[in-house]
N, C-alpha and C positions, 0 to 999 in steps of 0.2 A: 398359656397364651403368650404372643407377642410383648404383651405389656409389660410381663414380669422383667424380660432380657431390656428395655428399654434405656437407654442413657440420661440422662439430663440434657444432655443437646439434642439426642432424638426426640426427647418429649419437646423441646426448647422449639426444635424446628418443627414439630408437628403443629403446635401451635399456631406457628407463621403460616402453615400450610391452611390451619384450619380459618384464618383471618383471609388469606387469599379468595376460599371458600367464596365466605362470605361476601365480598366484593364484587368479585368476576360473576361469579353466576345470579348476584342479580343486577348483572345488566346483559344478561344472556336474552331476557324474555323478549326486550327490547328488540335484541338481533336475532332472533328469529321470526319476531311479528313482521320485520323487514324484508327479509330473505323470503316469505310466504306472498309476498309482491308476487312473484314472478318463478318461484322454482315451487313444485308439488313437495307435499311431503315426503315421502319416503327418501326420494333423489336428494329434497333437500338435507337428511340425514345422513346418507348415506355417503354423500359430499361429503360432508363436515368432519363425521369421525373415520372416512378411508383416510382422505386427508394430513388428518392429524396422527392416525395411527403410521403413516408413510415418513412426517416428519420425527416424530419419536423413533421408528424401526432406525434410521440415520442416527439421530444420536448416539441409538445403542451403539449400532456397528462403529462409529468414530468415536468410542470411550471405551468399545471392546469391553463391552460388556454381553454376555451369553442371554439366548432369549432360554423361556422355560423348555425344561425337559415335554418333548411329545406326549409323553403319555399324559400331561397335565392339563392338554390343551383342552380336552373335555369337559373340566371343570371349568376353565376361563370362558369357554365358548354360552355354559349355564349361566354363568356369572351376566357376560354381556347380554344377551339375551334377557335375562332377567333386568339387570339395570339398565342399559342400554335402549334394548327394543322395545322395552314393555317400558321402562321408566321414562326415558327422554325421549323415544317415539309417541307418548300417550302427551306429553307436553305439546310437541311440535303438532300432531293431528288438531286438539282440541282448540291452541291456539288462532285457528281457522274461524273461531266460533265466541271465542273469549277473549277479553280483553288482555293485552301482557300484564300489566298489574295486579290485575284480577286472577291472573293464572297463578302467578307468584303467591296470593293471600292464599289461594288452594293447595296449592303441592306445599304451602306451610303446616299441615297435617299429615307431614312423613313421620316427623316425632310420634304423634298416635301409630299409628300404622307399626312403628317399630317397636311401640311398647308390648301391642299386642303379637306380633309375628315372634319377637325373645319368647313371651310368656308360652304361645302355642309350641312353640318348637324346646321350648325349656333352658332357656339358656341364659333367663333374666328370672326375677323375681314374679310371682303373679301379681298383677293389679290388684293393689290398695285401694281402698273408698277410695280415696282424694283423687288417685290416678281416675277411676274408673269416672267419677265427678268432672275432670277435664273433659274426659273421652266426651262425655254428653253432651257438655257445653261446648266443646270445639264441633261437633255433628250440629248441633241447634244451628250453629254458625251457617253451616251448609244450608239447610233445610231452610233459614231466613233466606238467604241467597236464589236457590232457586224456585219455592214454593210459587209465587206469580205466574211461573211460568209456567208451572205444571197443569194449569187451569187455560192454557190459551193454544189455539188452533195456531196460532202463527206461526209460519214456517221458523223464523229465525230464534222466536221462544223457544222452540225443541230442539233446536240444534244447539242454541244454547246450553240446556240440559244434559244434550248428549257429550258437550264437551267436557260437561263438568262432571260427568260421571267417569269421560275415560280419563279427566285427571287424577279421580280415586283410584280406577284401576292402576295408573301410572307409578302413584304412590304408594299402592303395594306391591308391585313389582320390586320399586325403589327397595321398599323395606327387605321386601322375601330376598332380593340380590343381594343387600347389607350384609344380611345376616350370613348366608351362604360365603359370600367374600371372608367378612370375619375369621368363621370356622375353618376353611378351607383355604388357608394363606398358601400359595402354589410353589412361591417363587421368593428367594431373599431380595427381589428386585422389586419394589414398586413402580419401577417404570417399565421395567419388560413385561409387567401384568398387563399396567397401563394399557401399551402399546398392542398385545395381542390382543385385550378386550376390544379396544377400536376399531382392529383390525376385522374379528370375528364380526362385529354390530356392523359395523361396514357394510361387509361383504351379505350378511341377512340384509340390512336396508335397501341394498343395489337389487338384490334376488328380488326383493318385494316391487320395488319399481318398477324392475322388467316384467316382471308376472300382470301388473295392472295397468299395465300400458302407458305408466307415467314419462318415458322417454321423449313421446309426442309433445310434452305439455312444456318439457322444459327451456325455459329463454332466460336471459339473464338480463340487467343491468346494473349500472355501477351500484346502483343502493344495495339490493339481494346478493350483487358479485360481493362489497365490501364486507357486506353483514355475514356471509357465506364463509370466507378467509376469518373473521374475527372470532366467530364459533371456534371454528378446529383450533387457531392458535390460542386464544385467552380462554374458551369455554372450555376446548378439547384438552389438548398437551398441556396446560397452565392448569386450570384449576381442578379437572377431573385426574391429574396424576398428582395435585396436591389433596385430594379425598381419598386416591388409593392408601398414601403415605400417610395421611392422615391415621386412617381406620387401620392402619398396622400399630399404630403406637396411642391410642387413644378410644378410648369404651365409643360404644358405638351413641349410647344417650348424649354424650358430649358431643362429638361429631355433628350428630344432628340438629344442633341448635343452631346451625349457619341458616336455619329457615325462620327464626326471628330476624334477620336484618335481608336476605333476600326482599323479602315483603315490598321493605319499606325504598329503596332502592329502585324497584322496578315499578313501583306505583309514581312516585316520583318523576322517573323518566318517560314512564307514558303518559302522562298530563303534561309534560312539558313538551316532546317531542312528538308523538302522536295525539295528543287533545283526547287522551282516552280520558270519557266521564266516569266519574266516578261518584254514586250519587249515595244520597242518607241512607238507604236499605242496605248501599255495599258496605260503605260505613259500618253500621249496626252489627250485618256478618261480619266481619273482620274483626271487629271488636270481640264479637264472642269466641272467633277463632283464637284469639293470643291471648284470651281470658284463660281458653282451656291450653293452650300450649303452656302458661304460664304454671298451671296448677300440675301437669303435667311432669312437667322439667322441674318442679318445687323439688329439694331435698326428701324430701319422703317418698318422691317420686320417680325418685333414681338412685336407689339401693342398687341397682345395675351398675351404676358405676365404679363403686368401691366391688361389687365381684368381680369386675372384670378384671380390674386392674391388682385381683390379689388372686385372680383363679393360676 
């Protein structure tokens, strides 16, 4: 793998990439909760990473650097799609329904999700008791979360539910794309991945818009405009080319622990800026959730990361 050829400043800088991670994207949920003011979903994705993938393809060409050979583009097209439309479109949808905060504590069980998708696909160790003990307790987590509402007729209870279920799916898309990414490194470029994966999600999220008639719906203002720009620039070209570069020089259990400090981050910002509550039950789940990410990411729980970095 990638890891082996690795430099000391490459790992050096992947680090820095994986702190940017951390940062930027949790206060993404923030501006998205914003941006769903006034532009539909798909549009509003579809925005963000055309966008972004537009101002990346520039860079490329003014550093003359070459995009991936065509024949490759089918693999980037799986990639985005999997990460992209299924990972960061199951955020954006459910956020409609879920608090940003509360989104963030959720998609913080991509680390599960990765343990198991390595193991199915074989390309990590199989779960350990201890791993398998998180796995439990980070789902307990869930299950406190939305049990209440599984018993109530109300409209906004089930949509509730239904968000939080496509944030599961989100986050194994998240995972199944990691892994694919990983294995299938296309390009010596992480940013001409970057850019074509944006490109490809793009171009799927605009298809999707037009196909549901979201064109009708969409209006802007300065809030949804600003929050719409800060996506593509700081979510999109900033920190998702600093996850590609990342995952080229760094196991994939490491990478994924930028979902311990997301969390904390975007719960923060939605109490302050949007008054999102955050009451003792979410408390509770949450708490179970970084119970199990913790026992999870424990040393014994990531033998993956010493194979990766010697396969």
């Amino acid at each position: 793998m990638t890891d082996i050829a690795a430099t000391s400043r490459e790992r050096r800088l992947a680090y820095i990439a994986w702190i940017t991670i951390c940062i930027v994207w949790g206060t993404t949920y923030l501006a998205i909760r914003v941006a769903l003011e006034s532009l539909p979903v798909a549009l509003l994705a579809g925005l963000r990473w055309t966008m972004a993938s537009l101002i990346l393809l520039a860079a490329l060409r003014i550093m003359g650097q070459a995009l991936p050979a065509s024949r490759t583009w089918g693999s980037i097209s799986i990639a985005a799609f999997l990460m992209i439309v299924l990972g960061n479109g199951g955020v954006v949808w459910a956020e409609q329904y879920v608090a940003s905060g509360l989104t963030a504590v959720i998609v913080a069980m991509v680390p599960f999700w990765n343990v198991l998708v390595e193991a199915l696909l074989k390309v990590g160790d199989r779960p350990d008791r201890r791993t398998l003990t998180g796995l439990g307790i980070g789902f307990a987590g869930i299950v406190v979360l939305v049990w209440p509402e599984l018993f109530t007729a109300q409209h906004d209870g089930l949509r509730f539910v239904a968000g939080v279920l496509a944030l599961q799916m989100s986050c194994v898309g998240w995972a199944v794309g990691t892994a694919y990414t990983k294995k299938n490194t296309v390009s010596a470029s992480p940013l001409a991945t970057s850019a074509m994966q944006m490109l490809a999600a793009g171009v799927m999220f605009m298809g999707l818009g037009t196909v549901t008639g979201e064109w009708s719906r969409l209006t802007f203002t300065a809030r949804s405009l600003s929050a719409v720009i800060y996506l593509a620039l700081a979510g999109s070209v900033v920190a998702y080319s600093a996850y590609v570069y990342a995952l080229k020089y760094l196991p994939i259990s490491t990478v994924s622990l930028y979902s311990y400090v997301n969390p904390l981050i975007a719960v923060v910002l939605g109490s302050l800026l949007l008054s999102e509550p955050f009451s003792a039950r979410t408390l509770v789940a949450s708490a179970l959730v970084f119970a199990g990410i913790a026992l999870v990411g424990s040393p014994s729980g990531r033998r993956t990361t010493r194979r990766d970095v010697a396969a």
